[in-house]
N, C-alpha and C positions, 0 to 999 in steps of 0.2 A: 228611828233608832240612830241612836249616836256614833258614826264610825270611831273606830279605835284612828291613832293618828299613826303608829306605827305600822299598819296595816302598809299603806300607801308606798311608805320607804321599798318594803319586802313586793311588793306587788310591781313597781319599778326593777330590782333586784334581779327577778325572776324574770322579765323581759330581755334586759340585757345578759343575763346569763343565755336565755336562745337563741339569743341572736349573733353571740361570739363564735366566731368561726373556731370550732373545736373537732376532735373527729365523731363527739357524742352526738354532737351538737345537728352534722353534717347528715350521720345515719337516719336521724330523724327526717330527713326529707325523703326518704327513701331511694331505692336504687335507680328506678326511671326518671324519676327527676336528677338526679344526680349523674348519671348517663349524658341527658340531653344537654347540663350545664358543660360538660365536660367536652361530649363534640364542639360545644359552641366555641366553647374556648380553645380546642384545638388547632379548630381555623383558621385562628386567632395566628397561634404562636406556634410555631414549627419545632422548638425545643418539647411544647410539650405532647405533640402529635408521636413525635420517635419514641418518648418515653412511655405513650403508653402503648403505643404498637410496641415497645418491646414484652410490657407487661402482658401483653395479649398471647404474644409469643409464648410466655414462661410457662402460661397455663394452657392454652390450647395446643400447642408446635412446640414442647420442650425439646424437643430432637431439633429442633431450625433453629433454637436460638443461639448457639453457639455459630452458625454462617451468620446469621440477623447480625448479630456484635460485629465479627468479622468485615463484614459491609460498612459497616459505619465505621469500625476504625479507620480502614481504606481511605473513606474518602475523607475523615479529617487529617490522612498522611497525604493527598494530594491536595490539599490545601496549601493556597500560596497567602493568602491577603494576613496582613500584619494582626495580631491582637494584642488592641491596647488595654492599657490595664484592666479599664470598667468592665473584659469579656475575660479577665485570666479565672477568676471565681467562677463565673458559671461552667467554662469548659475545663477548670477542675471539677467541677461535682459533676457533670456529664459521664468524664472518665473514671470518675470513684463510681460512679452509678454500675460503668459497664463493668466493672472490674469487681464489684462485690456480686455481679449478676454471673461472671464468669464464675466463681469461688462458689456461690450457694447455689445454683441451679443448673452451669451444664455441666459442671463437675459429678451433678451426682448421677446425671444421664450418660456421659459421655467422658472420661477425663481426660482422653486423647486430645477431642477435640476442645475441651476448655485448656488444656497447655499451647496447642495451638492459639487460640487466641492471645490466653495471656502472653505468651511470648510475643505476639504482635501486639501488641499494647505497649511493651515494654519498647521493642524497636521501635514505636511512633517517637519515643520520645526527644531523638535531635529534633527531626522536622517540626517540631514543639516550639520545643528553646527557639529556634533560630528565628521564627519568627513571631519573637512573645518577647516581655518582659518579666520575669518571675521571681521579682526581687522581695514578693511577700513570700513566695515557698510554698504555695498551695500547687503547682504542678508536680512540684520534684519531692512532696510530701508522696503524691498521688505513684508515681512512675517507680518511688523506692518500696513502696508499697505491695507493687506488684509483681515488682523483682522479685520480693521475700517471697510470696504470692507462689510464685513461678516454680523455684522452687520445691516449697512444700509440694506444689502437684507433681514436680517429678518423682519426688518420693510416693503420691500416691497408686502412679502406674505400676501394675502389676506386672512384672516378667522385661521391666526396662533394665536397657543393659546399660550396665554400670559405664562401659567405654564411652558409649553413646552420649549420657551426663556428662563425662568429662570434655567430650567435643564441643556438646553445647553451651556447657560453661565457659568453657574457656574463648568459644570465639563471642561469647558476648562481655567478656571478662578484655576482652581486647580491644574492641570497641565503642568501648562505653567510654567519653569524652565528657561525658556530663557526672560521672558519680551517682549516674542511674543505678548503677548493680551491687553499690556497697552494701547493700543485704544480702544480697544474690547466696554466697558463698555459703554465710552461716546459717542461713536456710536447708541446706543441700544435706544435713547428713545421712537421712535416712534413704533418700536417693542412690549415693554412691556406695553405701555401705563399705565394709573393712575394706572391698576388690579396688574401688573407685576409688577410695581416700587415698591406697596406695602407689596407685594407676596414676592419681594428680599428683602427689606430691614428688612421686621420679620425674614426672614433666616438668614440674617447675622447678626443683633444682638442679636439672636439665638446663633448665634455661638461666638459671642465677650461673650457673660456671660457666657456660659461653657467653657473658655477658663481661664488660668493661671491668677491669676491677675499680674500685671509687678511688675518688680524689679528696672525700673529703667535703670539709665546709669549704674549700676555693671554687668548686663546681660542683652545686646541686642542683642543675638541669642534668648536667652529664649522669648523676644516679637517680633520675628519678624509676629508670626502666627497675634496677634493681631493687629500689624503695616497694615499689609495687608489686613483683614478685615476692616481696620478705611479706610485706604485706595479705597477698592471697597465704600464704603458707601462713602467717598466724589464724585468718578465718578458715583457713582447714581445719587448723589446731580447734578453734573457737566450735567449728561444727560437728567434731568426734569429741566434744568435752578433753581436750587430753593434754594436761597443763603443761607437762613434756613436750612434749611437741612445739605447744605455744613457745615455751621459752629456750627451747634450739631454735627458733625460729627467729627471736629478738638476738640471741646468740651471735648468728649471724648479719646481726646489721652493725652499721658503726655509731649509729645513735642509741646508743642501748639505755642511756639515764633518760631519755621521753618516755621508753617503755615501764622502771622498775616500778611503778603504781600499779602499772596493769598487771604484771607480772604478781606482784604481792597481793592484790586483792585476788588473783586467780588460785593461789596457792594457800591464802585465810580460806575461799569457799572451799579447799578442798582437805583443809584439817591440818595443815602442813605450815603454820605459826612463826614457828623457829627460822624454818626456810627462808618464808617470807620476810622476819627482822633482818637475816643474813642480805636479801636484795635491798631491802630501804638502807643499809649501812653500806652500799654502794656513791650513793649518794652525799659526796664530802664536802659538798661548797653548801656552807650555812646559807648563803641569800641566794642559793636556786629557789630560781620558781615551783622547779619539780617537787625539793624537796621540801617547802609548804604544802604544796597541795598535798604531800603523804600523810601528812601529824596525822589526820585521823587512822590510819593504815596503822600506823605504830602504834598510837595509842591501844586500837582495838586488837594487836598481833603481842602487845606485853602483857593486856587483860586474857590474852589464851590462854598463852605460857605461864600467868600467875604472878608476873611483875608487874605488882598494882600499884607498888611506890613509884616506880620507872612511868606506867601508866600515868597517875597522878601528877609528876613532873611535867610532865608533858602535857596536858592540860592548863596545868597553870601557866607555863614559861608560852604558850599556843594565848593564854588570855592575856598579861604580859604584853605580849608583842602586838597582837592583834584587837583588842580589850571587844575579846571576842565575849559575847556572855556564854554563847550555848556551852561554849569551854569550861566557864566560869560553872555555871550549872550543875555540868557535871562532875566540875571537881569537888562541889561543894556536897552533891548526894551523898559523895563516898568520905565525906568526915564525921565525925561523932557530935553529937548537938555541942559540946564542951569545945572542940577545934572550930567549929563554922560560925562561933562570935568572934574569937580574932580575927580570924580568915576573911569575912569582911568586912572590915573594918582597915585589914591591910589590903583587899581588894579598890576599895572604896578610895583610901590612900591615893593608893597607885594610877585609877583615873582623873583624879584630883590634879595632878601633877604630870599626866601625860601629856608632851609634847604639841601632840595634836590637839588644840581647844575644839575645834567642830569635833572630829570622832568622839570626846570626852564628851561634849555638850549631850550630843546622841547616845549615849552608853549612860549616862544617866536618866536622860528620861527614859530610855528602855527600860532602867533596873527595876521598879520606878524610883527615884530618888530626888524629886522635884525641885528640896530644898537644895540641896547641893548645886543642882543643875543653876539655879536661880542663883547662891553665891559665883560658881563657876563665870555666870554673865557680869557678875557687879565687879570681879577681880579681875578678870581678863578681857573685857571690851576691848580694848585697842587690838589682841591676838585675834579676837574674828575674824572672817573676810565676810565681807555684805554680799559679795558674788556666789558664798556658798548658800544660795535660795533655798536646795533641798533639804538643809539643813535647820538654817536659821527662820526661815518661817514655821514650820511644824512648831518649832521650840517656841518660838514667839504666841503661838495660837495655845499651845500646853500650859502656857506658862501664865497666861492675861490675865486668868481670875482670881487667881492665889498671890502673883506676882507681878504687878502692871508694870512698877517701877523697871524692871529686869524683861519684860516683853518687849515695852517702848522703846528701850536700848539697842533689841534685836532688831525691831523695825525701821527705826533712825538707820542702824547700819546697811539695811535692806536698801532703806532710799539714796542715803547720797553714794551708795556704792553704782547706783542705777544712774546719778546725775553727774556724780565727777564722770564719769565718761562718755556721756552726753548718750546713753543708751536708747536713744528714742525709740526705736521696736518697745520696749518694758516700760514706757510710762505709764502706761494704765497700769501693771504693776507696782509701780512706785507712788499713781495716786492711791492705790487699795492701800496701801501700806499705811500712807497719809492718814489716811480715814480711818484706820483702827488705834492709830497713834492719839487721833484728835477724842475719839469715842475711849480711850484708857485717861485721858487728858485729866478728866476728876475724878479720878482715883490715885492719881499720882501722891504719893508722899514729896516733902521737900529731902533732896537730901544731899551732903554737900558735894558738890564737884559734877552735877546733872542738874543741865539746862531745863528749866520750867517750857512745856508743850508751846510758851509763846514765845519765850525768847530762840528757840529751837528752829521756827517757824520763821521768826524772822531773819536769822542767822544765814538760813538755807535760799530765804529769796532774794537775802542782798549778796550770796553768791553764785545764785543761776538764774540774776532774774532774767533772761536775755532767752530762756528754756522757755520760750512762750507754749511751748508742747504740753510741758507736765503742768502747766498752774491753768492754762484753759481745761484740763480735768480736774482740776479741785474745788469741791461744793464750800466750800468756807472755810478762813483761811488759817 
């Protein structure tokens, strides 16, 4: 009998399929074996000994494993020895480990004692820092985590006194040095409820009028105490929803244009439009940064109120300035098919001739609009910079099959932009560039005022021939 030939493919197929470590895959060996691999590796590895004595815990001792966690926080707070980076990822997933075990499992046995923990999880977190680097942010991902964490479990204890949250917040609200507890607050409302929020908020502005009055941008160490008091009092505001609040609370700062976004978008989520255009026309210096980052705020606060010309305005002068498209997009949904043929066409226009040739470069192959993009490179070469890579390679690599003549351009400026400054880190850079220039090389059209791929070539080595760097990388010349 003649095997079929596809058989053999499917019968290989189906081996490597059981033999991928999967958890389908794993069942299949059953629990006793899977047991025995498990002590073995145990042994092995100390990380994974704790982790499944804690699993052991969860289902036989749910009542211990809230001390169990406790235990091991301890002693990674009496830890001294340094962690370098290759250990900052595991002992963040160690501490996410124990922090999702406090939340799903002794919470639902115990919630005292899971606040308890979490709260010491949270306090681990100088003795952390101090001796770590965390400049990926998987620690203080982990510790802001558990703040919020924290929190929520106050709110879950039955019969906790409102004063008692506020004590507790506030001296961890005091202590925190690292911007461990910046969730802390917004967490809390169900916690303090109406008695608490009132109980914190006399305390803190309690402590805003015995404090310094400010100086101002001459000295902003001197207010940062009251930055940070105006601050918990907007996360008050933030944790009773109460946009009042929030903005007596910016009220009282002297930086009040960093706030009016936040301010406006709290008062869009709460039906209040009008209000909101009222704070964005606080806003009077045209080239704030603040006020860019509003346009969409405005836009979406005159689409409330029903001014969709003022809306549309804005849009456009927002694509204009920025040759933003999603702007562009949406100005163009809300025209009639009859307006959105002029519209771009004068859109179109207008990056044509925008100042900036790289953002135009890009804003066209976005549109898509290739051809353009493609004159854009034949009319403005000299306006590129070869240093803009993120730019001008995409467009070169967009641009090869439809338009060699116009990619080769981009590339040439890729390279001597990489040789006039003798870039040697980027020569391999500069040889790839080479190499796509040579392989576009016969497809090239003649055309007048653009060097042919050899005069190019030669042009380039009788001006760096000395760059023994970049021409020991090029396969031919």
């Amino acid at each position: 009998m003649t095997r079929n030939p596809s058989e053999k493919p499917k019968a290989r197929a189906s081996a490597k399929i059981g033999t991928t470590v999967t958890k389908d895959n794993l069942k299949a060996l059953g629990a006793e074996r899977l047991a025995d691999l498990l002590v073995e590796l145990a042994g092995q590895d100390a990380a994974l000994t704790r982790k499944l004595r804690m699993a052991l815990t969860a289902v036989h001792a749910k009542d211990k494993l809230g001390k169990e966690i406790e235990k091991r926080l301890r002693t990674i707070q009496r830890s001294r020895g340094f962690l370098p980076w290759d250990r900052i990822k595991p002992i963040a997933a160690e501490l996410d480990t124990l922090r999702r075990s406090i939340l799903d499992d002794v919470a639902t046995v115990d919630v005292g004692q899971a606040i308890s923990a979490m709260r010491l999880l949270v306090e681990l977190a100088p003795s952390v820092y101090e001796r770590s680097d965390d400049s990926s942010g998987y620690l203080s991902d982990v510790f802001r985590e558990a703040a919020s964490d924290l929190g929520a479990l106050w709110g879950r204890q039955v019969g906790r006194d409102p004063a008692v949250v506020v004590t507790d917040l506030l001296a961890l609200l005091d202590h925190d040095g690292y911007g461990t507890c910046d969730r802390l607050l917004a967490s809390c409302g169900a916690a303090l409820g109406e008695t608490g929020a009132a109980m914190l908020r006399t305390t803190l502005l309690a402590r805003l009028h015995d404090l310094p009055a400010s100086k101002g941008k001459s000295d902003y160490h001197t207010d940062i105490a009251r930055m940070q008091t105006i601050g918990h009092l907007r996360d008050l505001a933030d944790a009773r929803d109460d946009v009042d609040a929030y903005i007596e609370a910016v009220n009282l700062s002297e930086r009040q244009s960093a706030y009016i976004g936040d301010v406006a978008r709290r008062l869009l989520d709460n039906g209040r439009a009008r209000e909101a255009l009222d704070w964005l026309d606080r806003e009077t210096d045209e080239n704030s940064r603040f006020r860019r980052g509003n346009d969409d705020l405005r836009i979406e606060a005159c689409e409330a109120v029903g001014d969709r010309n003022e809306a549309q305005a804005l849009r456009w002068n927002v694509f204009r300035e920025r040759l933003s498209l999603s702007h562009w997009k949406a100005y163009q949904r809300h025209l009639s098919d009859y307006d959105a043929i002029d519209a771009e066409e004068q859109a179109l226009d207008h990056i044509r001739n925008f100042p900036n040739r790289g953002a135009a470069l890009s804003t066209l192959l976005e549109w898509p609009a290739l051809d353009e993009a493609a004159r854009l490179v034949r009319d403005h070469t000299a306006e590129l910079d070869g240093r803009d890579y993120g730019t001008l390679r995409p467009a070169a690599e967009r641009l090869s099959e439809a338009y060699p003549n116009e990619a080769t351009l981009l590339y040439r400026l890729l390279v001597e932009a990489v040789l006039d400054r003798a870039l040697s880190r980027y020569y391999a850079y500069a040889a790839k560039d080479l190499a796509s220039c040579l392989r576009l090389a016969p497809m090239l059209t003649v055309v007048e005022g653009m060097e042919s791929h050899e005069t190019f070539m030669t042009r380039l080595k009788a001006a760096h021939k000395r760059k023994l760097g970049i021409w020991s990388l090029i396969a031919a010349p």
